[in-house]
GUPA-574756 format. One record per residue (C-alpha): x, y, z; residue in one letter. Coordinates in nm, 3 decimals. Example, Ala and Ser with C-alpha at 12.3 -4.5 7.8 and 13.67 -1.06 7.14 Angstrom:
BEGIN
+---------+---------+---------+------+
!      xx !      yy !      zz ! type !
+---------+---------+---------+------+
!   1.230 !  -0.450 !   0.780 !    A !
!   1.367 !  -0.106 !   0.714 !    S !
+---------+---------+---------+------+
***
This chain:
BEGIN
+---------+---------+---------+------+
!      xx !      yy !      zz ! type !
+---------+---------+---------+------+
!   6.703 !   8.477 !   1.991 !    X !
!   6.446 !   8.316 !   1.829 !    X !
!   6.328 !   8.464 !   1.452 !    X !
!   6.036 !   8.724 !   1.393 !    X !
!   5.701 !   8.555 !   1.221 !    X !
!   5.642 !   8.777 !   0.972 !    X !
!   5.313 !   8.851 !   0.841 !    X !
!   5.297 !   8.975 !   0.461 !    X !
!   4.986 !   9.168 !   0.541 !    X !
!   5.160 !   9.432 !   0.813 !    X !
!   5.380 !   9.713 !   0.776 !    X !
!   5.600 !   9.651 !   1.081 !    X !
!   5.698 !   9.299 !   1.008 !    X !
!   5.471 !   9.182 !   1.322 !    X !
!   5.104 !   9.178 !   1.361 !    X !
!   4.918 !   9.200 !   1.686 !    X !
!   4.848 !   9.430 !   1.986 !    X !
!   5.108 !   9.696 !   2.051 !    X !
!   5.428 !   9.457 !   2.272 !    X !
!   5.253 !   9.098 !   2.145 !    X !
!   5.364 !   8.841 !   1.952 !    X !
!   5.239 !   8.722 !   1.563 !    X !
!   4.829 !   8.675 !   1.591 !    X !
!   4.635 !   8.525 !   1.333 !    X !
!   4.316 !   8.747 !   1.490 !    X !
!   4.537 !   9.081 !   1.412 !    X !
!   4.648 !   9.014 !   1.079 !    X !
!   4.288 !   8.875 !   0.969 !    X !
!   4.172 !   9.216 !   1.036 !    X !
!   4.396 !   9.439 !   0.891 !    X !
!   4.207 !   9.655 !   0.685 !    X !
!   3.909 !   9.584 !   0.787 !    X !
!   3.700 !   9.229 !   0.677 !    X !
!   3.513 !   9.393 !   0.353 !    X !
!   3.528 !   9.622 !   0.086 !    X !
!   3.275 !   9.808 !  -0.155 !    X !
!   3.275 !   9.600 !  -0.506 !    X !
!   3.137 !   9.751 !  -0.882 !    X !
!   2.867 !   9.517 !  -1.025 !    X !
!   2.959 !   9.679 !  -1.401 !    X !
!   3.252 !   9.700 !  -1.609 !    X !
!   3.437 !  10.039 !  -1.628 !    X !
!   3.682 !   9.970 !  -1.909 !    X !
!   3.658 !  10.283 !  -2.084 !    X !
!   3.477 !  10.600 !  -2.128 !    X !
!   3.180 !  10.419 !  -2.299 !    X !
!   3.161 !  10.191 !  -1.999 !    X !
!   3.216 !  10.561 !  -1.767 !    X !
!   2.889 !  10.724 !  -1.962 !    X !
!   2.676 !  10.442 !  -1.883 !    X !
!   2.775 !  10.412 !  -1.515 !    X !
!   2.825 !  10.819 !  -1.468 !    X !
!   2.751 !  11.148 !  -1.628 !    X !
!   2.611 !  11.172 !  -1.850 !    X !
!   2.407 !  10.849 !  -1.856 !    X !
!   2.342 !  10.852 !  -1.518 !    X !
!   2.097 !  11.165 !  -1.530 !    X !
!   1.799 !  10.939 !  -1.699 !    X !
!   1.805 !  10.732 !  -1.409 !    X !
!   1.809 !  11.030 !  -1.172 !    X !
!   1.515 !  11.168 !  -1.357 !    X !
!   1.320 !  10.863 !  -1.380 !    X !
!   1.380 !  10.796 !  -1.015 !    X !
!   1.277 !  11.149 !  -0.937 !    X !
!   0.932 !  11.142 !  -1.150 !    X !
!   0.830 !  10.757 !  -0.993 !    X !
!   1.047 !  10.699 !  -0.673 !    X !
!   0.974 !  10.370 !  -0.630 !    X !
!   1.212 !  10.290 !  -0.945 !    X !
!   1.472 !  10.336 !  -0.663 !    X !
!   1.470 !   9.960 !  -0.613 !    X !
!   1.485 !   9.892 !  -0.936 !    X !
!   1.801 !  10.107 !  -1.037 !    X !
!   2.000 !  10.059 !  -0.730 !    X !
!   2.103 !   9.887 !  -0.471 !    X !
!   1.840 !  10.002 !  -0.186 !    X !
!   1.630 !   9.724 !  -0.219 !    X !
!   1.930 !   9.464 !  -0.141 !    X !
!   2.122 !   9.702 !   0.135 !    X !
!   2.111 !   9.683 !   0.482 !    X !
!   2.206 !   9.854 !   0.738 !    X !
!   2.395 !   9.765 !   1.076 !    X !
!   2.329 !  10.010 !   1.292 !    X !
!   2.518 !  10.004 !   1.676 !    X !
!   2.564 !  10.287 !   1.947 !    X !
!   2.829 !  10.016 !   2.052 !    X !
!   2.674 !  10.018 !   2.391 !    X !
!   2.649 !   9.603 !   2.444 !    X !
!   2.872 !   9.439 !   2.206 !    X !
!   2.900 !   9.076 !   2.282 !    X !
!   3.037 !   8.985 !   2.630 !    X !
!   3.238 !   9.358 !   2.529 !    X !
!   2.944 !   9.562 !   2.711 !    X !
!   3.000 !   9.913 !   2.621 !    X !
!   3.266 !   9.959 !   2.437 !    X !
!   3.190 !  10.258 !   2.211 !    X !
!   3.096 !  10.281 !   1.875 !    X !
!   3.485 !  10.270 !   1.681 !    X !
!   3.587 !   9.951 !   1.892 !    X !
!   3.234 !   9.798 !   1.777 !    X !
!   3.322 !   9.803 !   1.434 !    X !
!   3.532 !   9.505 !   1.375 !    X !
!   3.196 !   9.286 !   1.512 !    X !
!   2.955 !   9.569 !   1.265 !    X !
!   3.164 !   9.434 !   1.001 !    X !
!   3.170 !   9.066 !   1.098 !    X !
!   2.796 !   9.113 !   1.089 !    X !
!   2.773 !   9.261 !   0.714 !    X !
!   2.988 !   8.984 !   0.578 !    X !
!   2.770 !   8.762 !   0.741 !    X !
!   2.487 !   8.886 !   0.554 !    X !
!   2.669 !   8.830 !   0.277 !    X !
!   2.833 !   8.527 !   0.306 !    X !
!   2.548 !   8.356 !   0.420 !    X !
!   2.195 !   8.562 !   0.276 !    X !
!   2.330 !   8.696 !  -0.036 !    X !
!   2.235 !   9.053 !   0.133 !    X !
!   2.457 !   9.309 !   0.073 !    X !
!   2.492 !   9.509 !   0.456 !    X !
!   2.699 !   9.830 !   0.572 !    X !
!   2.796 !   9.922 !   0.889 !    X !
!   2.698 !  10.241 !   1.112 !    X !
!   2.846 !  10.316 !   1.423 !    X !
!   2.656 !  10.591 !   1.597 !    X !
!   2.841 !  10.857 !   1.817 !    X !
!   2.592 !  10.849 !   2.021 !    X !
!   2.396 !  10.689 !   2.335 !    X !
!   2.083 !  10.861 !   2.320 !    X !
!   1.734 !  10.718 !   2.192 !    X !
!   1.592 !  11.043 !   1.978 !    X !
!   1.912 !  11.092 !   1.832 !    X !
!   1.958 !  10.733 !   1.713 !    X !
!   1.605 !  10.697 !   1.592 !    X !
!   1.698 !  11.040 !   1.390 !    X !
!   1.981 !  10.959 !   1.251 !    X !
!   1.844 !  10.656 !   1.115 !    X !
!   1.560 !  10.746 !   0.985 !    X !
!   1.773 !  11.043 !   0.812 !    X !
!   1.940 !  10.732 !   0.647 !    X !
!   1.707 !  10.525 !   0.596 !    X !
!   1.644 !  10.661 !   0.210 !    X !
!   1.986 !  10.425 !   0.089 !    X !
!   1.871 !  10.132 !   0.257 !    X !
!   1.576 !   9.871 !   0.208 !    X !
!   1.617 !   9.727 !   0.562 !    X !
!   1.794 !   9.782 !   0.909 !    X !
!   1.913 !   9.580 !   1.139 !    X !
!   1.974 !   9.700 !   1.492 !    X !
!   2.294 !   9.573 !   1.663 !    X !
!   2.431 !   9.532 !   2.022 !    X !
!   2.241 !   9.855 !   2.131 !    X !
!   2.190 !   9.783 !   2.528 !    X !
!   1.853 !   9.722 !   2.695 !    X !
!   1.643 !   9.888 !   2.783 !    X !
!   1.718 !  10.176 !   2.523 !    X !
!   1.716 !   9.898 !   2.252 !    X !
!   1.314 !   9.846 !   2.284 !    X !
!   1.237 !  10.211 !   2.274 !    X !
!   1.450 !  10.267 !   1.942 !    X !
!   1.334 !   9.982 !   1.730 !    X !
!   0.961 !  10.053 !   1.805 !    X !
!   0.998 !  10.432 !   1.724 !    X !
!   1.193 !  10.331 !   1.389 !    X !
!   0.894 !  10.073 !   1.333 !    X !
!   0.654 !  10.373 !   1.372 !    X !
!   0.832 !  10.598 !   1.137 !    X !
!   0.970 !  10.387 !   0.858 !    X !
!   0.845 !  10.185 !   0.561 !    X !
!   1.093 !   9.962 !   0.567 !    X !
!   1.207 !   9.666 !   0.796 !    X !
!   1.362 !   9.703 !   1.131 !    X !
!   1.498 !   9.418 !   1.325 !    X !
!   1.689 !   9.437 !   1.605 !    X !
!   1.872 !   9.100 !   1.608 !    X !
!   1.988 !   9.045 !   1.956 !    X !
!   1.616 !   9.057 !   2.067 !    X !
!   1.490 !   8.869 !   1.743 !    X !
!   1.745 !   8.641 !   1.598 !    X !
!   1.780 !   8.510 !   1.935 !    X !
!   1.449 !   8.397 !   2.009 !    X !
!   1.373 !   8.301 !   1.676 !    X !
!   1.636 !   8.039 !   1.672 !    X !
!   1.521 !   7.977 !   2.043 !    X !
!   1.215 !   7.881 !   1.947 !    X !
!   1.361 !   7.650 !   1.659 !    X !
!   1.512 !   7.441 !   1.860 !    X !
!   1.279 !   7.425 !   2.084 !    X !
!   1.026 !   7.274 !   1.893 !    X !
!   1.258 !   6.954 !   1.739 !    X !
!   1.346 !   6.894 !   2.146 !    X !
!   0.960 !   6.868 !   2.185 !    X !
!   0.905 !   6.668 !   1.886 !    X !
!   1.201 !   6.438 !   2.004 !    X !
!   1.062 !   6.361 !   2.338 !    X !
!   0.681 !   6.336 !   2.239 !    X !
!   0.556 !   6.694 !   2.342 !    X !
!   0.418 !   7.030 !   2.203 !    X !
!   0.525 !   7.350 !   2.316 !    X !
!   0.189 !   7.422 !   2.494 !    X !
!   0.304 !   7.115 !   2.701 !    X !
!   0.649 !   7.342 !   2.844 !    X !
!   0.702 !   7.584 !   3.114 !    X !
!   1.013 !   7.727 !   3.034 !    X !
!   1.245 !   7.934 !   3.278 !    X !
!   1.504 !   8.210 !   3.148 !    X !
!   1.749 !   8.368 !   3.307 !    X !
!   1.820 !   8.749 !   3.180 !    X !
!   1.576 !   9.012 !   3.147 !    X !
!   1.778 !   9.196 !   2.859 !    X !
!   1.698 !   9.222 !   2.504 !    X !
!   1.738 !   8.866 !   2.443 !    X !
!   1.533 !   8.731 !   2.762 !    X !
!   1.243 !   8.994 !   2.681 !    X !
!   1.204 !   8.904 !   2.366 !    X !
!   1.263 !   8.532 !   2.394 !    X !
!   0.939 !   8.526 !   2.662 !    X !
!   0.741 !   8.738 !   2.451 !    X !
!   0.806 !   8.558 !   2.132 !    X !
!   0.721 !   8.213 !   2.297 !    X !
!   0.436 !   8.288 !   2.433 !    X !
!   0.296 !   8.418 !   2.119 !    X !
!   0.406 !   8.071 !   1.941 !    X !
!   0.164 !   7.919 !   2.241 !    X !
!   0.394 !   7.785 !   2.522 !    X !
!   0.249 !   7.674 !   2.832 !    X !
!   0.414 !   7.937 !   3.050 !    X !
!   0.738 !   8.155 !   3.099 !    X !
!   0.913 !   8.263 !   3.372 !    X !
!   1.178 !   8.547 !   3.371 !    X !
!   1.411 !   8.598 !   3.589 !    X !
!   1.690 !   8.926 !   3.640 !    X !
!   1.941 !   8.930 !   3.914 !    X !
!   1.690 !   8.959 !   4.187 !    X !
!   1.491 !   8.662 !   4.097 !    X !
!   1.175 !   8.632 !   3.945 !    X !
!   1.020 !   8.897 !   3.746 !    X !
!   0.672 !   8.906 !   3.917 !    X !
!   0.414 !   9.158 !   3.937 !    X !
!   0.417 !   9.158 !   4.307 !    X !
!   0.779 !   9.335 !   4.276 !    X !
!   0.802 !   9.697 !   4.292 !    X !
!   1.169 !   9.782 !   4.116 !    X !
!   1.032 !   9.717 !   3.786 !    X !
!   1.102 !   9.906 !   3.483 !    X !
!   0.815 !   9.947 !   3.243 !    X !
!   0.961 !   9.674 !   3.017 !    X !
!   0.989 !   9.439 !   3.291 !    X !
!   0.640 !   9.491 !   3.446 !    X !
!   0.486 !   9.450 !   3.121 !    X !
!   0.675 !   9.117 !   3.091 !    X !
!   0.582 !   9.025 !   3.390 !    X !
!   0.224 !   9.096 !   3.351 !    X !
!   0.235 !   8.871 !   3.027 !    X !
!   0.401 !   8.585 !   3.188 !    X !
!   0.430 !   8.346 !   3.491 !    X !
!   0.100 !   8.186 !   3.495 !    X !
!   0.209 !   8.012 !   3.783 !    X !
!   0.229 !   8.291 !   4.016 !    X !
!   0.573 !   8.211 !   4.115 !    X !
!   0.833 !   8.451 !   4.331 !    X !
!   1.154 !   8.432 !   4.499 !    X !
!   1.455 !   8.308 !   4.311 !    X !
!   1.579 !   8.159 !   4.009 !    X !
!   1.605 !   7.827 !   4.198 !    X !
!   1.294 !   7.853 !   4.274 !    X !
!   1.132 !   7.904 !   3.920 !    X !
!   1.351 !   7.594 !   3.819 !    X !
!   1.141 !   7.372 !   4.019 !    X !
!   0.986 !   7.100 !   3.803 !    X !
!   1.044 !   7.318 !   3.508 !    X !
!   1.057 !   7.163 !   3.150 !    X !
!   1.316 !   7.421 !   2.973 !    X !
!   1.607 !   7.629 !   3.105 !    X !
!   1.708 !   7.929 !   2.863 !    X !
!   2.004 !   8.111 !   2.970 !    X !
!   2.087 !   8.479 !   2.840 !    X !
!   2.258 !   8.635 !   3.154 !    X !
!   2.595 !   8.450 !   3.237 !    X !
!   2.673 !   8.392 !   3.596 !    X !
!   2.672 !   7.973 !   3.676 !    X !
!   2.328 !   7.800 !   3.765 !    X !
!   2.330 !   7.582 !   4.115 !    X !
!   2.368 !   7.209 !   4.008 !    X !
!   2.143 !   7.137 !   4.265 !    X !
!   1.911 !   7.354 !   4.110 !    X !
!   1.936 !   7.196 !   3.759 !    X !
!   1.873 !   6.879 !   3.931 !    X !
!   1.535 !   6.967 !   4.038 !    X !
!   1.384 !   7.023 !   3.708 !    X !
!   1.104 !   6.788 !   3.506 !    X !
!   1.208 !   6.462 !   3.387 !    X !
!   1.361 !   6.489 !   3.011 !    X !
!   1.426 !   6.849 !   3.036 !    X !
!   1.581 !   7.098 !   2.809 !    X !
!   1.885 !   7.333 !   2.882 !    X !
!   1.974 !   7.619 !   2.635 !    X !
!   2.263 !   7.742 !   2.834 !    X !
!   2.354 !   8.013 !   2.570 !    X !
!   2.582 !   8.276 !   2.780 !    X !
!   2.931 !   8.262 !   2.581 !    X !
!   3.203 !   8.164 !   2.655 !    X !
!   3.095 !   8.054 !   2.950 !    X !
!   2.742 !   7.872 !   2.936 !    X !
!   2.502 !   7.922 !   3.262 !    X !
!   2.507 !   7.556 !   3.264 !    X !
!   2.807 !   7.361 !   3.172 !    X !
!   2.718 !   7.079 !   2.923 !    X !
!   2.874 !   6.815 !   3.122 !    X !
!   2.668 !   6.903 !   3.427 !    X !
!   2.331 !   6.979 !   3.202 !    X !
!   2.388 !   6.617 !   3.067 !    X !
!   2.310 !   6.487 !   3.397 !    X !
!   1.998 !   6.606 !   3.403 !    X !
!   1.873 !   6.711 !   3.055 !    X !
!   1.721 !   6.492 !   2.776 !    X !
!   1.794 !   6.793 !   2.536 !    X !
!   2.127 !   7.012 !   2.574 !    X !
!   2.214 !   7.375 !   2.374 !    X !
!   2.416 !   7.624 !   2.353 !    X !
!   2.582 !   7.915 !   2.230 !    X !
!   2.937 !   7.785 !   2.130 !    X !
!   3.087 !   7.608 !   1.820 !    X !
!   3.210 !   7.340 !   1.960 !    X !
!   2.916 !   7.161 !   2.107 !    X !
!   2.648 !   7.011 !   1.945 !    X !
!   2.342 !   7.251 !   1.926 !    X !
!   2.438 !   7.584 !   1.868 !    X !
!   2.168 !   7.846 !   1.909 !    X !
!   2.329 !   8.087 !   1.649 !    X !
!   2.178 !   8.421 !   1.522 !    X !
!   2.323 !   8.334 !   1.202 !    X !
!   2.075 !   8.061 !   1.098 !    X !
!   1.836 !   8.318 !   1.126 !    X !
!   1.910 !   8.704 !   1.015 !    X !
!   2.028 !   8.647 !   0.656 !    X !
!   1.729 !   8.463 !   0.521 !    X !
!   1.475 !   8.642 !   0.713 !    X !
!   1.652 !   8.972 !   0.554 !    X !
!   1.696 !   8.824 !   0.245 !    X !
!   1.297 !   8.704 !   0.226 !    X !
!   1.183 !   9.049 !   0.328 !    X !
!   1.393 !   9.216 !   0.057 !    X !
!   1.287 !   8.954 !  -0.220 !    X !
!   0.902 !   9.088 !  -0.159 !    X !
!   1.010 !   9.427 !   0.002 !    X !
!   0.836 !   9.381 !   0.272 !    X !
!   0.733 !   9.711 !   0.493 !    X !
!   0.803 !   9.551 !   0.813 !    X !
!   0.902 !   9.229 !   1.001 !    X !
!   0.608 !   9.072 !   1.156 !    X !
!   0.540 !   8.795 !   1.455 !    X !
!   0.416 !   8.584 !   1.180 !    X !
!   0.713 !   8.624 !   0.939 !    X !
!   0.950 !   8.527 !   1.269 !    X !
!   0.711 !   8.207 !   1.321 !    X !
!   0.752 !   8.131 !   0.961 !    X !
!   1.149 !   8.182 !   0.984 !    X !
!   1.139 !   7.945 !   1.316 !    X !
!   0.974 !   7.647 !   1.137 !    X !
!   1.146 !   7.690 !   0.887 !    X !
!   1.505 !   7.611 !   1.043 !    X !
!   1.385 !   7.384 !   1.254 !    X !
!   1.214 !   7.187 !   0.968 !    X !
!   1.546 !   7.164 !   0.784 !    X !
!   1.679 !   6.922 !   1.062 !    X !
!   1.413 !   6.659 !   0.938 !    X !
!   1.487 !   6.297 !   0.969 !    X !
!   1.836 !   6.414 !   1.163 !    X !
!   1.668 !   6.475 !   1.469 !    X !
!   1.811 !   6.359 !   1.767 !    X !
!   1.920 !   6.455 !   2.086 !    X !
!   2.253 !   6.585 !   1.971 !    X !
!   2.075 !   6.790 !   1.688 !    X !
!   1.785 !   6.942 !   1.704 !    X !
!   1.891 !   7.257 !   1.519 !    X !
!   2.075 !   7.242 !   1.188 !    X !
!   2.440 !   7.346 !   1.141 !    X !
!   2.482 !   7.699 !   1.110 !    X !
!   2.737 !   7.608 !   0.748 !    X !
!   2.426 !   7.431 !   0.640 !    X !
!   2.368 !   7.588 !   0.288 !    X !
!   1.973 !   7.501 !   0.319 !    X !
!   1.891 !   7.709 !   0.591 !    X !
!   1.868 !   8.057 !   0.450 !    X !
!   1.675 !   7.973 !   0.139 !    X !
!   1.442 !   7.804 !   0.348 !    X !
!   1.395 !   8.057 !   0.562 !    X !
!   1.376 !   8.305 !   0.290 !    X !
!   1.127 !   8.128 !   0.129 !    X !
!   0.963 !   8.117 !   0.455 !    X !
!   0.960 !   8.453 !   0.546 !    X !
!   0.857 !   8.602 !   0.197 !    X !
!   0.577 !   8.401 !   0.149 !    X !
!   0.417 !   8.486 !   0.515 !    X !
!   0.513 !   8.893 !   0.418 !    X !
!   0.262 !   8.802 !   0.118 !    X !
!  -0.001 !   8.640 !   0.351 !    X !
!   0.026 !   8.946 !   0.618 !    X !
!   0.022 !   9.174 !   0.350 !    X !
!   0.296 !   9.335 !   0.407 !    X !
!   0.451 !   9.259 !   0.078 !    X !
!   0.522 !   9.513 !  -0.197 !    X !
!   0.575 !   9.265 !  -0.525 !    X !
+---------+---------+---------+------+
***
């Protein structure tokens, strides 16, 4: 019989899902990924007087005569909050808000790790819009941003617009956001790289979720030639009549062409692929796109587009794993722009602060730019100061800046 692995960290001598053998997964997360740290000393009761009763009461006070000390003399103005009904997590779908938390708290240490930002996180029990958007706003008085998390679509558009409406502070849902911001990042080095401008793209993308709505909506406002969106029953065109309101409005936005019929189709002499869906994209199809294409097959684990077939065909190839060149990874994006709204407390997160985070990643790949990178590294230790630096200084051009 062959010996036990035991792992130091568990109880039982084994780590793992109940009847499995030793995983490294299992005993990384034992006990969760983070932990609540003191910034001060607590030696002794001096140290106890100062932190507590009785010294805390002149804080208290002074916060309570001038409340906007409350950034000063604690930690709202550097706290976020991850907020999830754990309705879409990952490729998880709904999954319920305790078996979201292990990704809630990969996302705060993220912040951490990576913006300096300081992030807790909330798993709602419960699926409904109003109560969410309550709850939240309930909240909201501890925290100086929040950040929305793998809430599905279309709910997800509904609640970050009413929490835009009724709080001071910024909201950001990520999975629409991050995504397109980094998007759009990378697609501006793969037009640099083979002599064109965005206006110069039509770009197709497959998925109609958070991501896809948002990715169409965000490149059109940084002035791409056209969009096309496509769901499950092809293209999302205003002569369709099973529309949801999010859909037709998308619809009404984009598409220049007038196209209809199926994603094949819209990939007809098309300049960009963008793929937030899943499912696996006709080769054939792939084929028939411009000359010096791009494909951001981003679906994970399994890209729309596999890079040995979008090699073929594409001048330009992303996507959303680790182990290819190009990742499109919300992480570039998120901490800084967080971390440059908090620096200047910014009220909100606007279009122009997102454009400003966008050029800013993509203008750390520089004199790198090639074919095999035309986004930077996600361990790249310049990317969230620049886009910090980025993002804070176009909150103080929008005026939405606070100091």
């Amino acid at each position: 019989m062959a010996a036990e692995i035991v792992n130091p960290r568990s109880e039982s001598g084994t780590e793992g899902a109940p009847g499995e053998p030793f995983d490294p997964v299992f005993a990384l997360h034992r006990g969760g990924k983070m932990a609540i740290q003191a910034t001060v000393p607590l030696r002794d009761k001096d140290d106890l007087s100062l932190a507590y009763t009785p010294g805390v009461a002149k804080v208290c006070t002074a916060i309570a005569e001038q409340p906007e000390l409350v950034n000063d003399y604690t930690w709202k103005s550097q706290v976020v909050a991850v907020v999830t009904d754990g309705t879409a997590v990952l490729g998880l779908g709904d999954i319920g808000p305790e078996a979201s938390l292990p990704v809630m708290e990969g996302k705060a240490i993220l912040f951490k790790q990576f913006g300096g930002v300081d992030a807790v996180p909330i798993a709602l029990a419960t699926t409904d819009a109003d109560e969410i958007v309550e709850t939240v706003v309930r909240l909201a008085p501890s925290f100086g941003g929040v950040n929305l998390e793998d809430i599905s679509a279309p709910r997800c558009f509904e609640i970050e617009r009413k929490l835009q409406e009724r709080l001071d502070i910024p909201v950001f849902h990520d999975d629409q956001h991050g995504t397109a911001i980094v998007t759009l990042a990378a697609l501006r080095n793969a037009a640099k790289l083979t002599g064109r401008t965005l206006g110069d793209l039509r770009a197709v993308i497959s998925g109609a979720g958070a991501a896809g709505v948002a990715i169409a909506k965000f490149l059109l406002e940084a002035g791409i030639g056209d969009v096309c969106v496509t769901d499950r029953k092809g293209i999302v065109s205003s002569d369709r009549e099973d529309l949801t309101d999010v859909k037709r409005e998308i619809a009404g936005l984009s598409n220049k062409a007038g196209l209809s019929g199926s994603l094949e189709t819209a990939l007809a002499g098309a300049d960009v692929f963008i793929g937030v869906s899943g499912g696996t994209v006709p080769e054939e199809a792939v084929a028939s796109m411009a000359p010096n294409a791009f494909v951001f097959a981003m679906a994970n684990p399994n890209p729309e587009v596999h890079p040995d077939v979008a090699h073929k065909y594409a001048a330009v190839v992303a996507t959303g794993r680790s182990d290819y060149p190009n990742q499109i990874n919300n992480v570039l994006a998120f901490p800084g722009i967080f971390a440059g709204a908090l620096q200047v407390r910014a009220s909100r997160i606007t279009e122009g602060m997102k454009i400003a985070a966008a050029d800013a990643i993509a203008g750390v790949v520089g004199d790198r730019l090639s074919a095999e990178c035309v986004i930077p590294s996600p361990f790249d230790e310049r990317v969230a100061p620049a886009v910090a630096a980025a993002v804070a200084a176009a909150a103080r051009a929008e005026g939405v800046a606070r100091r």
